[in-house]
LUMLUMDREN-2810 file (N, C-alpha, C; in Angstrom, 1 decimal):
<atoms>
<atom><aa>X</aa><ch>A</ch><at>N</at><xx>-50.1</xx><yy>-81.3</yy><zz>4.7</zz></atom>
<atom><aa>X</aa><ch>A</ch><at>CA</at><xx>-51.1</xx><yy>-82.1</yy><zz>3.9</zz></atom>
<atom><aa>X</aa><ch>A</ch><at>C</at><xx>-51.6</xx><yy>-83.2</yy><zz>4.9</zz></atom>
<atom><aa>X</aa><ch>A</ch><at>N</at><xx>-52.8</xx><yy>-83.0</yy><zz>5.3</zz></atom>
<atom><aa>X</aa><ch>A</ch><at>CA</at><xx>-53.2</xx><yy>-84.1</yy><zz>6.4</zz></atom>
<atom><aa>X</aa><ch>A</ch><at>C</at><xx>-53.5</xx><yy>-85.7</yy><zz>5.8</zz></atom>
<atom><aa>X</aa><ch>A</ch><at>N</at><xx>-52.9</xx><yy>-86.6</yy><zz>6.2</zz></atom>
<atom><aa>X</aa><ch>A</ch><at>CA</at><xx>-53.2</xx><yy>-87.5</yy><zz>6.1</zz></atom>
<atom><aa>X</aa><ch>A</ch><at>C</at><xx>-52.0</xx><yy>-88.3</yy><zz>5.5</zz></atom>
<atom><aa>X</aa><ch>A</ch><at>N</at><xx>-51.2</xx><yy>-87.6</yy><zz>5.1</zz></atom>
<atom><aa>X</aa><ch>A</ch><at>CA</at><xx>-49.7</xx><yy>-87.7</yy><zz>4.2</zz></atom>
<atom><aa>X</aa><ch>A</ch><at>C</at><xx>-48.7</xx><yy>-89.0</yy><zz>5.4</zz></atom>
<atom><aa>X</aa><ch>A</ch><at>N</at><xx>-48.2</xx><yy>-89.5</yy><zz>4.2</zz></atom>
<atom><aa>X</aa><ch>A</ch><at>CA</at><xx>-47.6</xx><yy>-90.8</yy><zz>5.1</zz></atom>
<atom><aa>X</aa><ch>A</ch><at>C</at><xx>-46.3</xx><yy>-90.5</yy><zz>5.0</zz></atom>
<atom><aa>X</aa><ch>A</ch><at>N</at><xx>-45.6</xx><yy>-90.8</yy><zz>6.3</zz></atom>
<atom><aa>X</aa><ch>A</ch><at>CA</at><xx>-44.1</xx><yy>-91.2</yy><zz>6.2</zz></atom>
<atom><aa>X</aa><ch>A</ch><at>C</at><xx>-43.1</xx><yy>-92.3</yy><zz>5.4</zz></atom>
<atom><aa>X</aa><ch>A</ch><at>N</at><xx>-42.3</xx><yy>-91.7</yy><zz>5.0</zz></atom>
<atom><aa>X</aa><ch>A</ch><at>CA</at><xx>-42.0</xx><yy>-92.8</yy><zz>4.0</zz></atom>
<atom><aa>X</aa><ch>A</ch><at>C</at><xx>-40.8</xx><yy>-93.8</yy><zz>5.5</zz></atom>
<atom><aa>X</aa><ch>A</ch><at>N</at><xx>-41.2</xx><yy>-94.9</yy><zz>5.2</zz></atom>
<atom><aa>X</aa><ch>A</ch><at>CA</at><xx>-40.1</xx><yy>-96.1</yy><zz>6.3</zz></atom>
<atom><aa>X</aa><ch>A</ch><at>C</at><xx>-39.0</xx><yy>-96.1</yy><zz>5.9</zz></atom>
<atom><aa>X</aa><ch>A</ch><at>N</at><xx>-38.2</xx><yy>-96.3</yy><zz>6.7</zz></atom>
<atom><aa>X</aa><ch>A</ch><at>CA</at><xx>-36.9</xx><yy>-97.0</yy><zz>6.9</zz></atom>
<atom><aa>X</aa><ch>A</ch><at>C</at><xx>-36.5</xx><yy>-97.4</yy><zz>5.7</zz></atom>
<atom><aa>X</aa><ch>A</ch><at>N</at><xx>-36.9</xx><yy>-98.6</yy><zz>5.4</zz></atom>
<atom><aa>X</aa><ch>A</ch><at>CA</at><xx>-36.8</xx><yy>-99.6</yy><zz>4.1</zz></atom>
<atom><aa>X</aa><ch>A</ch><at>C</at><xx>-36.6</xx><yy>-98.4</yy><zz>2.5</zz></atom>
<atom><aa>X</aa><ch>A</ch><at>N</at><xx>-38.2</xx><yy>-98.0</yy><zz>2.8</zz></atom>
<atom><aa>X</aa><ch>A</ch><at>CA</at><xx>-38.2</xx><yy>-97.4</yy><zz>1.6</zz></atom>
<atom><aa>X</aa><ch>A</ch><at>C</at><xx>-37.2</xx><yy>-95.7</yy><zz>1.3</zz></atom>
<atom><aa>X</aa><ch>A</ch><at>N</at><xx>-36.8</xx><yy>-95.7</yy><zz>2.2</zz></atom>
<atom><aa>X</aa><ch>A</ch><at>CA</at><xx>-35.4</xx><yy>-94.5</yy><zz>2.2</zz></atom>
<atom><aa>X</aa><ch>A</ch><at>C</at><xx>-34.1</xx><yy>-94.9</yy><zz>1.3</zz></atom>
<atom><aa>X</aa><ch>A</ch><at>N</at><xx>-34.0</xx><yy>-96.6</yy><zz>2.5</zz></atom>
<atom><aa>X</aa><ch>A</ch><at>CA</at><xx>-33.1</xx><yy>-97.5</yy><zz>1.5</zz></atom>
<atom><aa>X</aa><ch>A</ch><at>C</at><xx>-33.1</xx><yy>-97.7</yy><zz>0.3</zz></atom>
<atom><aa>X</aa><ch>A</ch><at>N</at><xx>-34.4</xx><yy>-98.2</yy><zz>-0.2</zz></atom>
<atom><aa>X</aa><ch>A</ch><at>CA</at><xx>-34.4</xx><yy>-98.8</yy><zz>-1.2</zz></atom>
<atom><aa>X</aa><ch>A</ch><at>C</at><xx>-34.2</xx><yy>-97.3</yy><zz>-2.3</zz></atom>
<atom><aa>X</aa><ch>A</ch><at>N</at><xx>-34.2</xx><yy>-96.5</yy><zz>-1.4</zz></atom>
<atom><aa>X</aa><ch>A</ch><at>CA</at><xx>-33.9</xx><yy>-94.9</yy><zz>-2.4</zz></atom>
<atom><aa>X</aa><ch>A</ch><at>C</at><xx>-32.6</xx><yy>-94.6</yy><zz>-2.7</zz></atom>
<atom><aa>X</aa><ch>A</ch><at>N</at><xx>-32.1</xx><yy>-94.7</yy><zz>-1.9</zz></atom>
<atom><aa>X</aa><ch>A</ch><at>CA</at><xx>-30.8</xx><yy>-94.8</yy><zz>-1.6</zz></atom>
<atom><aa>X</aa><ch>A</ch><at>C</at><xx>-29.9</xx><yy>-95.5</yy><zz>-2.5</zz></atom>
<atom><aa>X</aa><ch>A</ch><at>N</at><xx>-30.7</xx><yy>-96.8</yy><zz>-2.8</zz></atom>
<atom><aa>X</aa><ch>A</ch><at>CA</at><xx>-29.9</xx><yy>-98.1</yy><zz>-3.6</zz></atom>
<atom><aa>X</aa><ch>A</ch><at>C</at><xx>-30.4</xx><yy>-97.4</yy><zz>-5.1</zz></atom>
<atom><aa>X</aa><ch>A</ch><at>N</at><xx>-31.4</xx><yy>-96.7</yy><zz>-5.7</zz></atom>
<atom><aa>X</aa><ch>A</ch><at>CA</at><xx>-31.4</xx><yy>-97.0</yy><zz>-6.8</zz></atom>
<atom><aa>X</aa><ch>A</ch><at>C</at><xx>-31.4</xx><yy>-95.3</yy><zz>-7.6</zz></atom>
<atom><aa>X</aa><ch>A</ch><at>N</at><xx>-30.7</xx><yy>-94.4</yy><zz>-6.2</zz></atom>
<atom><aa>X</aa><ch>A</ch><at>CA</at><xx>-30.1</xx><yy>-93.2</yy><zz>-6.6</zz></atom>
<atom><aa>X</aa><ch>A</ch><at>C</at><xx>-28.5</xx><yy>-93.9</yy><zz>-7.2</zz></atom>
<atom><aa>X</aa><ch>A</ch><at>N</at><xx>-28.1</xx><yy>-94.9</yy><zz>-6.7</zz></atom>
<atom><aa>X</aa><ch>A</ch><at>CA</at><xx>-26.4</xx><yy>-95.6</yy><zz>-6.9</zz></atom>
<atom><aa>X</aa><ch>A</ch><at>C</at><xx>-26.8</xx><yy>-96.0</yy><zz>-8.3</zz></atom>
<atom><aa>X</aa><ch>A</ch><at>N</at><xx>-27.8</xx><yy>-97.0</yy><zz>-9.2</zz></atom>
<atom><aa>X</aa><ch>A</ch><at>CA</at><xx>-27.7</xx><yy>-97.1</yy><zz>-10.0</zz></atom>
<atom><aa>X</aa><ch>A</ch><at>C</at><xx>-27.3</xx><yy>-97.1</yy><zz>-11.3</zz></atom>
<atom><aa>X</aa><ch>A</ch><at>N</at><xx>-26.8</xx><yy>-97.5</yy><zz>-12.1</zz></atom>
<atom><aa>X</aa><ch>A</ch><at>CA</at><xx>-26.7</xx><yy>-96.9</yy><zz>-13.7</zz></atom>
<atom><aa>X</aa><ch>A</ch><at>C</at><xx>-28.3</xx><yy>-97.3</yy><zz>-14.1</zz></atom>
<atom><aa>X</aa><ch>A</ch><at>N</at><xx>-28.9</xx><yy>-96.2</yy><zz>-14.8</zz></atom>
<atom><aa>X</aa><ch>A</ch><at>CA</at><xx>-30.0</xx><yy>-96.1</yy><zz>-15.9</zz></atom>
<atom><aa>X</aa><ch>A</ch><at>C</at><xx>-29.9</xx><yy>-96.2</yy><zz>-17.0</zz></atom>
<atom><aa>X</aa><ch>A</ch><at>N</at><xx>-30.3</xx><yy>-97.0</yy><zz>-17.6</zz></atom>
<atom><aa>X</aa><ch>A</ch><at>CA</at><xx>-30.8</xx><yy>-97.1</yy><zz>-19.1</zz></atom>
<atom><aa>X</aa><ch>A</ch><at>C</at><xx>-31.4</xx><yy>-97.9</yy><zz>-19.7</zz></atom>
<atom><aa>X</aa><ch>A</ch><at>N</at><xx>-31.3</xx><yy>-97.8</yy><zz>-21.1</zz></atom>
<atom><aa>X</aa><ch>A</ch><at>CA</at><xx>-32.6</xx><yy>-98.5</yy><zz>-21.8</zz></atom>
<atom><aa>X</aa><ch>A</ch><at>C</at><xx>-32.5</xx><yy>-100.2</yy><zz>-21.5</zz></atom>
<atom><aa>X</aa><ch>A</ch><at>N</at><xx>-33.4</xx><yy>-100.8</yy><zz>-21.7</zz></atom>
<atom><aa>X</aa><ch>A</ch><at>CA</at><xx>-33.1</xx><yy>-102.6</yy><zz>-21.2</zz></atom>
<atom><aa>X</aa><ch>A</ch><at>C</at><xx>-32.7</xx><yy>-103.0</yy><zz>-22.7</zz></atom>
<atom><aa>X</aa><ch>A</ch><at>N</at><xx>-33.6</xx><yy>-102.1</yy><zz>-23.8</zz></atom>
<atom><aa>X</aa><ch>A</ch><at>CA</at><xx>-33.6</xx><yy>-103.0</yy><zz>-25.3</zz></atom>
<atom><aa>X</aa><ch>A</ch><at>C</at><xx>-33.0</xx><yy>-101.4</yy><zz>-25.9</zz></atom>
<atom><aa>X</aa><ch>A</ch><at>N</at><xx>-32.7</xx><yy>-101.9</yy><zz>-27.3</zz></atom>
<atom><aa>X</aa><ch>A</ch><at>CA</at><xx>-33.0</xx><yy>-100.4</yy><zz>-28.1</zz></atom>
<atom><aa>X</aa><ch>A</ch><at>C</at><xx>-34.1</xx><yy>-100.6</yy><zz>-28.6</zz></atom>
<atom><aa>X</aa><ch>A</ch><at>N</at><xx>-34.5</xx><yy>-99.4</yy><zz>-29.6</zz></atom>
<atom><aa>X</aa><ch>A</ch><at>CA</at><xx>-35.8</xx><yy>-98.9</yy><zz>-30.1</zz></atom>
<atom><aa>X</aa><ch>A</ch><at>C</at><xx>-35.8</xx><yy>-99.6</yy><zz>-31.1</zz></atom>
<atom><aa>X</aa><ch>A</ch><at>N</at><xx>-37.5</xx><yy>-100.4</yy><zz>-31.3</zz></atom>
<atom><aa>X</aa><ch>A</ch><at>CA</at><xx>-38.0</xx><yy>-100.9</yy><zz>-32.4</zz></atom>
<atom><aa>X</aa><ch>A</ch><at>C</at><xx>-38.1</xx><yy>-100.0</yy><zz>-33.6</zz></atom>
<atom><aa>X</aa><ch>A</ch><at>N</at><xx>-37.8</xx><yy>-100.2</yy><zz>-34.5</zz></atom>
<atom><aa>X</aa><ch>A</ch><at>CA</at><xx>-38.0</xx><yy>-99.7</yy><zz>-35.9</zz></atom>
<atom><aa>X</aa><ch>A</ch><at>C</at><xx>-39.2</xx><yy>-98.6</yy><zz>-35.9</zz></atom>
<atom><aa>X</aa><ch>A</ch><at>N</at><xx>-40.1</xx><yy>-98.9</yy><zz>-35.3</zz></atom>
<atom><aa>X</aa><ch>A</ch><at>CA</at><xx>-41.5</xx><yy>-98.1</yy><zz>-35.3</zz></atom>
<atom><aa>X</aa><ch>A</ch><at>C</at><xx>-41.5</xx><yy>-97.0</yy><zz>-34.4</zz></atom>
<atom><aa>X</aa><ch>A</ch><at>N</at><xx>-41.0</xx><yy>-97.4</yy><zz>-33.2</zz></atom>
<atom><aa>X</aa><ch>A</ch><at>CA</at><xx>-40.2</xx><yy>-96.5</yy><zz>-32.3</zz></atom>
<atom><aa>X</aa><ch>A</ch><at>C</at><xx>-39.4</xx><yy>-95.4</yy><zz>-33.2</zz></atom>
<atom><aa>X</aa><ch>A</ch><at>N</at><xx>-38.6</xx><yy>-96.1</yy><zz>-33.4</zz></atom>
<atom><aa>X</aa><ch>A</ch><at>CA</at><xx>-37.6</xx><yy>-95.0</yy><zz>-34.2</zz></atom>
<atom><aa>X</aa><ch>A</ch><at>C</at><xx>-38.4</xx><yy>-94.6</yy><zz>-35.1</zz></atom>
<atom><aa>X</aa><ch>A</ch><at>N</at><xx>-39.1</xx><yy>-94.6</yy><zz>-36.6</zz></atom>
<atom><aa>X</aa><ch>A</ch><at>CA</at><xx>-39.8</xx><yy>-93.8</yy><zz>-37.6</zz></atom>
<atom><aa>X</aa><ch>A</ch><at>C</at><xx>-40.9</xx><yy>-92.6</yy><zz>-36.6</zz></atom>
<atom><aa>X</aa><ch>A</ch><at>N</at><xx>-41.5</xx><yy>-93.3</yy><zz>-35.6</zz></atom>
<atom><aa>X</aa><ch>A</ch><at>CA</at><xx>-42.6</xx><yy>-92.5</yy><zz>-34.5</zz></atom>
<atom><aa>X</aa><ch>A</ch><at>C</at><xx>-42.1</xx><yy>-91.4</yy><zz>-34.4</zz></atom>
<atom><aa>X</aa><ch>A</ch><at>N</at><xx>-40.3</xx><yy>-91.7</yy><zz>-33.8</zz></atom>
<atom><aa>X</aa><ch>A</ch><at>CA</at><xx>-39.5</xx><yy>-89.9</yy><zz>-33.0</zz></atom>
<atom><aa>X</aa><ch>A</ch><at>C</at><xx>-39.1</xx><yy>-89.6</yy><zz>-34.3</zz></atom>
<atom><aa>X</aa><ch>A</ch><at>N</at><xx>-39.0</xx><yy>-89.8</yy><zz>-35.4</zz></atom>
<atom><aa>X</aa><ch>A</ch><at>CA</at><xx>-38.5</xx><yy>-88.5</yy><zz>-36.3</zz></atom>
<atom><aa>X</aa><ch>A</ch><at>C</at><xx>-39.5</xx><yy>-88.2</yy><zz>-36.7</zz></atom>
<atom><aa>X</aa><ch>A</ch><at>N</at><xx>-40.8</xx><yy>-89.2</yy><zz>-37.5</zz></atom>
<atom><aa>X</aa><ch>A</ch><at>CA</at><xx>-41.8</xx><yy>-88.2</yy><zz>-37.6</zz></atom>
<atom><aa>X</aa><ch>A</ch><at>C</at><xx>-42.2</xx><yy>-87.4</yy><zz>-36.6</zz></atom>
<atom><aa>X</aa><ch>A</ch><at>N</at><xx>-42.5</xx><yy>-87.4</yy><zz>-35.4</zz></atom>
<atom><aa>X</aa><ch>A</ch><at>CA</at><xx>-42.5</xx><yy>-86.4</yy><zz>-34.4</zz></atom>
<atom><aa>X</aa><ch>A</ch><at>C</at><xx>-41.7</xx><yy>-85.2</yy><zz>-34.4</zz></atom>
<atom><aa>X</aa><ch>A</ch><at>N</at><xx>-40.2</xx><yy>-85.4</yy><zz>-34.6</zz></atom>
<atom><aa>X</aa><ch>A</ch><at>CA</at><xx>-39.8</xx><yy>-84.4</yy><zz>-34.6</zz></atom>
<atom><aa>X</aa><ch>A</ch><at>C</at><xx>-39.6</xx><yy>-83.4</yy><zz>-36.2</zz></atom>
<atom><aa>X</aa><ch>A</ch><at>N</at><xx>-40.1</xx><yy>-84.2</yy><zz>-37.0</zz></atom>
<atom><aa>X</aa><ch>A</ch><at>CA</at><xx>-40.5</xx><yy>-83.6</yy><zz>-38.4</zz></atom>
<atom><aa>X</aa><ch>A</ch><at>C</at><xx>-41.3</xx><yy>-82.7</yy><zz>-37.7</zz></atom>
<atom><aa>X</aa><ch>A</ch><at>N</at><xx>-42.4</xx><yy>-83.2</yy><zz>-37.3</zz></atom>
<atom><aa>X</aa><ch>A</ch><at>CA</at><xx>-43.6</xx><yy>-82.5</yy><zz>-37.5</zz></atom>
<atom><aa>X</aa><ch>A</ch><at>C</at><xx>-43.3</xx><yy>-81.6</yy><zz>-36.6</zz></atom>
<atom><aa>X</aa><ch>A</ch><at>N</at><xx>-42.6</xx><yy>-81.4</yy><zz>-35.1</zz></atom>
<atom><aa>X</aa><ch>A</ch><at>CA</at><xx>-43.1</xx><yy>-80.2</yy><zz>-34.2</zz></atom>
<atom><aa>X</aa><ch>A</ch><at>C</at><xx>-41.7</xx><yy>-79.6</yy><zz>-34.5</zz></atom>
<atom><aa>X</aa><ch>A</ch><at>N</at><xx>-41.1</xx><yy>-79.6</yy><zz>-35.2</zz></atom>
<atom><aa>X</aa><ch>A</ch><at>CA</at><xx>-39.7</xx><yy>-79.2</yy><zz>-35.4</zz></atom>
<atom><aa>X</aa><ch>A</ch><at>C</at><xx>-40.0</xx><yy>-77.6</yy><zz>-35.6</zz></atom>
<atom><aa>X</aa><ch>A</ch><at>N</at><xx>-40.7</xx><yy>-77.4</yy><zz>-36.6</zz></atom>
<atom><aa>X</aa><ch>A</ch><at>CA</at><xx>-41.1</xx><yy>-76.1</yy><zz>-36.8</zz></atom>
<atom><aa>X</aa><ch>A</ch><at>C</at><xx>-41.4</xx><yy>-75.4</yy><zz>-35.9</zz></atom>
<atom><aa>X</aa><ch>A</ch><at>N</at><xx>-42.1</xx><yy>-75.9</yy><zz>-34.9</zz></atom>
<atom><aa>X</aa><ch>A</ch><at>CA</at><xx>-42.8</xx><yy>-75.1</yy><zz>-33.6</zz></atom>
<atom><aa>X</aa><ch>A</ch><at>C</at><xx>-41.8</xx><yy>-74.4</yy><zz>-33.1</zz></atom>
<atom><aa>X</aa><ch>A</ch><at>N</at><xx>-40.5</xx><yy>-74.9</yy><zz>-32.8</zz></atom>
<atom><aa>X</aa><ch>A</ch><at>CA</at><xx>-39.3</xx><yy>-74.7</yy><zz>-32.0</zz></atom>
<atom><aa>X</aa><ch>A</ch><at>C</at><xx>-39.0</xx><yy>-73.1</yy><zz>-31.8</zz></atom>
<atom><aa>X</aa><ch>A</ch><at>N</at><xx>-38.8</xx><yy>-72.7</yy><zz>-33.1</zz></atom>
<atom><aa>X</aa><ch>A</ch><at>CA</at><xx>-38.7</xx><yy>-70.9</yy><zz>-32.9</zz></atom>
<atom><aa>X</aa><ch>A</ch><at>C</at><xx>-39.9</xx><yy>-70.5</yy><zz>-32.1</zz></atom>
<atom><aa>X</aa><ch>A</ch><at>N</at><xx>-40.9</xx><yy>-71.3</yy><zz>-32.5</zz></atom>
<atom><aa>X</aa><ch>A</ch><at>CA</at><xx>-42.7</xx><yy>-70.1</yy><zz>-32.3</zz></atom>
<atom><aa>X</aa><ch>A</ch><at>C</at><xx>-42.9</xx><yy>-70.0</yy><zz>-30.4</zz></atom>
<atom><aa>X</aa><ch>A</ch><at>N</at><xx>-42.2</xx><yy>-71.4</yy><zz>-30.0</zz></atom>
<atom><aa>X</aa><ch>A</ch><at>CA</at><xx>-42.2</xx><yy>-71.6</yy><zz>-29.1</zz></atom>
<atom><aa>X</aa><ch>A</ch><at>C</at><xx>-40.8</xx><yy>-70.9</yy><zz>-28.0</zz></atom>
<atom><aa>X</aa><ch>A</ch><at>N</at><xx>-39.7</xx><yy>-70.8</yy><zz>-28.6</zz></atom>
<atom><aa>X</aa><ch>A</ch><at>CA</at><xx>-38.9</xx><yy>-70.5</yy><zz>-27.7</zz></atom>
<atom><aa>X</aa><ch>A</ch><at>C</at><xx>-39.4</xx><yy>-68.5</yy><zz>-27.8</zz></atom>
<atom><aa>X</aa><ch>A</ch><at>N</at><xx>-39.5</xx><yy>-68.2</yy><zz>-29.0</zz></atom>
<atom><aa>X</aa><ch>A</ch><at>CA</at><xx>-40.2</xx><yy>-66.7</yy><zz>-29.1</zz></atom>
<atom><aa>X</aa><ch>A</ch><at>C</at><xx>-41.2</xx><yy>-66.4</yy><zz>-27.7</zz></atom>
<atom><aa>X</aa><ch>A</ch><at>N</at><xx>-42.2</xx><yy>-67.5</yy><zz>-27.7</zz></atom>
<atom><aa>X</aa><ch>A</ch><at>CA</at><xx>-43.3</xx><yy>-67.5</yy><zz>-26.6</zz></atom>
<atom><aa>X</aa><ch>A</ch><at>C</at><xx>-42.2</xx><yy>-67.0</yy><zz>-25.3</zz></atom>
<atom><aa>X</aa><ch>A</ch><at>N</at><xx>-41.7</xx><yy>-68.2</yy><zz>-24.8</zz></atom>
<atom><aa>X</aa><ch>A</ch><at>CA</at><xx>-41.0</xx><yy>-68.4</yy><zz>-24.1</zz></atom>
<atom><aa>X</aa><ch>A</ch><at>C</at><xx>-40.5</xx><yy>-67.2</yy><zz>-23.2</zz></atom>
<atom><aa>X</aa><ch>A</ch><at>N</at><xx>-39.5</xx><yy>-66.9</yy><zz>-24.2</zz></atom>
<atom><aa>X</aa><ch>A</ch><at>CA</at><xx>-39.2</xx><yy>-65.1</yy><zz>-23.8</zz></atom>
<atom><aa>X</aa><ch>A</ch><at>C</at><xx>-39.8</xx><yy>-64.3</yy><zz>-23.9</zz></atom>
<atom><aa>X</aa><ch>A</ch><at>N</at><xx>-41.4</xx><yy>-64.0</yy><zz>-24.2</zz></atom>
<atom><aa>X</aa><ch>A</ch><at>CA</at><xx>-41.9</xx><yy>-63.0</yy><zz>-23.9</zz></atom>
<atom><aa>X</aa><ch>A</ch><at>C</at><xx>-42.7</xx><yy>-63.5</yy><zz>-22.9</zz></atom>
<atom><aa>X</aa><ch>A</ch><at>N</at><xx>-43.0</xx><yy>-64.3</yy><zz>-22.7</zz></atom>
<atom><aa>X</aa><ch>A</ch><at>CA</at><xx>-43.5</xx><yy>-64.7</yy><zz>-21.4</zz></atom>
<atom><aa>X</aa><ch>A</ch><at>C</at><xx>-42.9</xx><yy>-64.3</yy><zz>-20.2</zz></atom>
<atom><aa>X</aa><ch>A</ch><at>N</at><xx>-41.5</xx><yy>-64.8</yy><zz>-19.8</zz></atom>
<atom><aa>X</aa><ch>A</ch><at>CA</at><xx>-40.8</xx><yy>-64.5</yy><zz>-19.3</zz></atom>
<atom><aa>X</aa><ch>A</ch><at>C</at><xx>-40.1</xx><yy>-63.3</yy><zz>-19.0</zz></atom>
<atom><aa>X</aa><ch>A</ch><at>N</at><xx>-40.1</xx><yy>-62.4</yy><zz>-20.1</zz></atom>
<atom><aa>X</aa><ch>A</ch><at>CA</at><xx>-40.0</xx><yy>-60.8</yy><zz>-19.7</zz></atom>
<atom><aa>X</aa><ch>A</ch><at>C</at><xx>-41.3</xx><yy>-60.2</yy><zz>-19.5</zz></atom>
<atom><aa>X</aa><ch>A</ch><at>N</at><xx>-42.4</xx><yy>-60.6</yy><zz>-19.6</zz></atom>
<atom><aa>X</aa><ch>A</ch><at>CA</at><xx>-43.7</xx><yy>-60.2</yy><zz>-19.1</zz></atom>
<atom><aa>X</aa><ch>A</ch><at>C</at><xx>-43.8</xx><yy>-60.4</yy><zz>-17.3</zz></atom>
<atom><aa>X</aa><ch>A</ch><at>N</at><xx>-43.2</xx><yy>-61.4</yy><zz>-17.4</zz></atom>
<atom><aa>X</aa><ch>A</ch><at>CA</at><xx>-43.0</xx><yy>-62.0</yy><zz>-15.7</zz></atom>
<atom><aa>X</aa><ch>A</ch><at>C</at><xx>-42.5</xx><yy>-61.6</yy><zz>-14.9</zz></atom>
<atom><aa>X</aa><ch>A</ch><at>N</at><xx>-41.2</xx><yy>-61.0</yy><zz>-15.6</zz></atom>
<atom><aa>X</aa><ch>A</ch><at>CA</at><xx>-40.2</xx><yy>-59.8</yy><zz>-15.1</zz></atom>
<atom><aa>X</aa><ch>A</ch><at>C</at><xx>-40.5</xx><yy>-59.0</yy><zz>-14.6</zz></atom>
<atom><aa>X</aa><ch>A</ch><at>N</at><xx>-41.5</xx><yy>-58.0</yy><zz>-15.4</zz></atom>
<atom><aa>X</aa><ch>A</ch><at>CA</at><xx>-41.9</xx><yy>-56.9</yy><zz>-15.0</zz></atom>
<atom><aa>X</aa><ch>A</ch><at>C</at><xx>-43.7</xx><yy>-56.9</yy><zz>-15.0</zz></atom>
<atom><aa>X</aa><ch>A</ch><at>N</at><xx>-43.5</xx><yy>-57.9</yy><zz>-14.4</zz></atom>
<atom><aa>X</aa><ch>A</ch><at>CA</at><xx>-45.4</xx><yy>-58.3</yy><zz>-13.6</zz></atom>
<atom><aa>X</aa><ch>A</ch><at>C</at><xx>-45.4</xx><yy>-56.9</yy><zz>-12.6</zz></atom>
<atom><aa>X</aa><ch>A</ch><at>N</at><xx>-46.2</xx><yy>-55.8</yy><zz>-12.3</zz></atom>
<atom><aa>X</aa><ch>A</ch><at>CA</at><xx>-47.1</xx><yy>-54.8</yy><zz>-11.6</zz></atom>
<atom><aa>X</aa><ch>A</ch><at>C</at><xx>-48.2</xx><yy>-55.4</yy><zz>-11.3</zz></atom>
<atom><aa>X</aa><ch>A</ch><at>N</at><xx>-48.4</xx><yy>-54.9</yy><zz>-9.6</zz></atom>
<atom><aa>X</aa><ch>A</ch><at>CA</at><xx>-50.1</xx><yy>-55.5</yy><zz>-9.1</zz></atom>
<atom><aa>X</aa><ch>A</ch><at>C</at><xx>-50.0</xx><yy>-56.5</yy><zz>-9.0</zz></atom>
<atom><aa>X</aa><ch>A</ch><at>N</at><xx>-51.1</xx><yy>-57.2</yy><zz>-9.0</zz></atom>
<atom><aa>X</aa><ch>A</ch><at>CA</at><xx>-51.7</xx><yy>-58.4</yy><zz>-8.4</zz></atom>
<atom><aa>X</aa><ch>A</ch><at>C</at><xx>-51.1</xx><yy>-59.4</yy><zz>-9.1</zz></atom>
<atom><aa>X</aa><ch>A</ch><at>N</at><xx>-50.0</xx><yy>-60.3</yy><zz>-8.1</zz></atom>
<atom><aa>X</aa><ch>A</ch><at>CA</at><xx>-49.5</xx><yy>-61.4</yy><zz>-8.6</zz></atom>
<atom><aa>X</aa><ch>A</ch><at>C</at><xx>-47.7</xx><yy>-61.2</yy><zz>-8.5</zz></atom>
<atom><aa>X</aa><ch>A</ch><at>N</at><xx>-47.7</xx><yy>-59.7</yy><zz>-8.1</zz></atom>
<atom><aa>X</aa><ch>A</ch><at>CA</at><xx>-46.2</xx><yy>-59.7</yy><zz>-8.1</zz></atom>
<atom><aa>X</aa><ch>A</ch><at>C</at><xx>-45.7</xx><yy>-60.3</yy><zz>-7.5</zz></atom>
<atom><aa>X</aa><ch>A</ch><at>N</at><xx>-44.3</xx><yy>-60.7</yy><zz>-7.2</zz></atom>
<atom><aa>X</aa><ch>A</ch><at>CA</at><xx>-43.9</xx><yy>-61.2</yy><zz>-6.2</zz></atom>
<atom><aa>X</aa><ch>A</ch><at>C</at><xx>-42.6</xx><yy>-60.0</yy><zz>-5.3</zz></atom>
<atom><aa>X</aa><ch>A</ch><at>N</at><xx>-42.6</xx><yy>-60.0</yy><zz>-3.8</zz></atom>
<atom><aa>X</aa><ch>A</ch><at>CA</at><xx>-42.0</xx><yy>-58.9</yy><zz>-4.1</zz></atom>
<atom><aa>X</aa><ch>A</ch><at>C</at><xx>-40.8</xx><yy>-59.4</yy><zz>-3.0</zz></atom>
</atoms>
């Protein structure tokens, strides 16, 4: 990639320091937050089959890709 920068010294460190960290939330979820993810997952809940279905037929389609695009 021409023009692509090295990352410094420092900022390796500072990768370094905040691969050690513990992650998590600073607050918990506001009320609104919370009602937001369950209606969300009301609503795409149903998808879940339609989609893992996809999923696998995609995927065995992929399998046995012939011609252009195989990988070999």
């Amino acid at each position: 990639m021409e023009g692509a920068a090295e990352p410094t010294d420092a900022t390796r460190e500072a990768e370094d320091v905040d691969a050690t960290q513990a992650h998590a939330a600073d607050r918990p979820p506001t009320k609104g937050e919370e009602t937001a993810a369950e209606e969300s997952r009301e609503t795409y809940e149903a998808d879940a089959k339609d989609v893992a279905e996809h999923y696998e037929e995609m995927s065995d389609i992929g399998a046995h890709v012939k011609g252009e695009g195989a990988i070999d």
